[in-house]
C-alpha positions, 0 to 999 in steps of 0.5 A, spaced: 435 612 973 431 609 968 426 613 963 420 610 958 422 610 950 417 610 946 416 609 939 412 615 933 405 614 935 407 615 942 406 609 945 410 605 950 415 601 947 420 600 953 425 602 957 432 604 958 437 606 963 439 614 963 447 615 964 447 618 971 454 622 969 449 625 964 443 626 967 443 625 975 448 631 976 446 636 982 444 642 981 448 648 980 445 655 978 451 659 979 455 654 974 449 655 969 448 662 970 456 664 967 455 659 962 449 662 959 452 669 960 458 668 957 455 664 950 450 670 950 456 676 951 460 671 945 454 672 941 453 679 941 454 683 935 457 690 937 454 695 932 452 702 936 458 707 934 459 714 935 465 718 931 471 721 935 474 727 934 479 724 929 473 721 924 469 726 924 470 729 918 472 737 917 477 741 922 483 741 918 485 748 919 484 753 925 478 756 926 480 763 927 486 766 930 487 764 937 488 772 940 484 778 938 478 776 936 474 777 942 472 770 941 474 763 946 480 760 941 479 754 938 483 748 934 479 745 930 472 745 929 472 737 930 471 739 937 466 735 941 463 742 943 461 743 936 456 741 932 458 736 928 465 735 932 466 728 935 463 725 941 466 724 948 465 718 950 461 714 946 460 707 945 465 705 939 466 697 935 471 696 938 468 693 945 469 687 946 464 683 950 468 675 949 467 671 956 472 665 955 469 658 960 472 651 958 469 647 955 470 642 962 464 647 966 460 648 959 459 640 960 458 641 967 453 646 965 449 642 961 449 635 963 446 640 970 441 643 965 439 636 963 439 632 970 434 638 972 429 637 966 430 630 967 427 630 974 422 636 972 420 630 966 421 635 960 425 630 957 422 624 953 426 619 949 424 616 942 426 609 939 426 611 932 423 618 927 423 617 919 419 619 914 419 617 907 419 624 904 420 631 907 414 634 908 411 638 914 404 636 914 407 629 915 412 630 921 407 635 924 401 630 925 407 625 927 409 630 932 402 633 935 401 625 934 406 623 939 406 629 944 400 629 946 400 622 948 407 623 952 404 630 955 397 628 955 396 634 962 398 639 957 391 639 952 386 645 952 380 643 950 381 640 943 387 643 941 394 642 945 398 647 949 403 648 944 410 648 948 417 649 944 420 643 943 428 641 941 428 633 937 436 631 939 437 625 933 444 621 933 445 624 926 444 630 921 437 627 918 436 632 911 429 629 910 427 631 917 430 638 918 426 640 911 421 638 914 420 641 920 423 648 919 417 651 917 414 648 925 413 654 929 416 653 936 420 646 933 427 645 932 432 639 930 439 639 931 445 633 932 445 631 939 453 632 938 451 641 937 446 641 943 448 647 947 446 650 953 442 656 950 439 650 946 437 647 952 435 651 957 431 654 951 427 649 950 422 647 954 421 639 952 426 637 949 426 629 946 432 624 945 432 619 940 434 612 943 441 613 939 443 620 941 442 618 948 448 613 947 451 618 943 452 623 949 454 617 954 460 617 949 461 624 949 461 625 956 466 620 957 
């Protein structure tokens, strides 16, 4: 499987063979589904929490005699039938929503996610991107630059469709990740944390040349 690379001013610059155990894998839906539910659930900060009876505060005596008084006995005002008593069955922080799946089929996962943006060509691959000082218009003139020339199909008018994008580099780049923070809908991250939320995400998603060697070796 072979794919165009291209250099920063998004012109053609050559070609190079994709690894197939990577990005020629078939489809699998229901693996990705558990794979993306399962890091959702680990990502879920439970806050919601409802005080029972034993964390409410009052109640510490008897209300009232339990006979003679022509009322219904009682034990204690934390009651879930007072007011200001507990709750029954409330949710509480002490749910836990963790999902475990090994790392082999999170893999499984996202090589699946990759092979299917390949086909749908969401995927592009660049030989190099520096810039000599961390500045945002500089990277934004780059990027506009170069996705307009590699999705020419996605222009409206004068002014391009922007679509998310995720720039996967073989190594952490400070100068690049300053730059590009402040872009609305462009992240950057080191093809060693690309994860399946990550790339199921985002709707292009462009590799450097070397970060593609990188992943090959990751996959091994």
């Amino acid at each position: 499987m072979k794919i165009d690379v291209y250099n920063s001013i998004g012109e053609k610059s050559g070609q190079m063979e994709l690894p197939k155990k990577v990005f020629d894998r078939d489809p699998n839906p229901d693996l990705v589904h558990q794979a993306v539910i399962s890091m959702q659930s680990n990502k879920r900060n439970v806050i919601a929490h409802t005080k029972d009876r034993s964390e409410v505060s009052g109640g510490g005596k008897k209300p009232w005699r339990q006979k003679g008084t022509g009322r219904a006995r009682h034990g204690s005002s934390r009651s879930p039938i007072w007011i200001g008593g507990g709750v029954t069955f409330g949710p509480t922080n002490k749910r836990n929503f963790k999902m475990v799946v090994p790392k082999k089929m999170k893999k499984m996962a996202l090589f699946s996610i990759l092979s299917d943006k390949v086909r749908n060509q969401e995927i592009s691959v660049i030989d190099n991107l520096t810039i000599e000082e961390a500045k945002t218009k500089t990277i934004n003139k780059i990027l506009t630059n170069l996705l307009n020339k590699i999705y020419p199909e996605q222009k409206k008018g004068k002014k391009r469709a922007f679509k998310s994008v995720l720039i996967i580099l073989d190594k952490k780049d400070d100068k690049l990740i300053r730059a590009v923070r402040n872009i609305p809908k462009i992240n950057i991250i080191d093809v060693r944390n690309l994860s399946i939320l990550d790339a199921i995400s985002t709707q292009r998603l462009i590799f450097l040349k070397d970060s593609i060697k990188t992943i090959k070796e990751l996959s091994a």
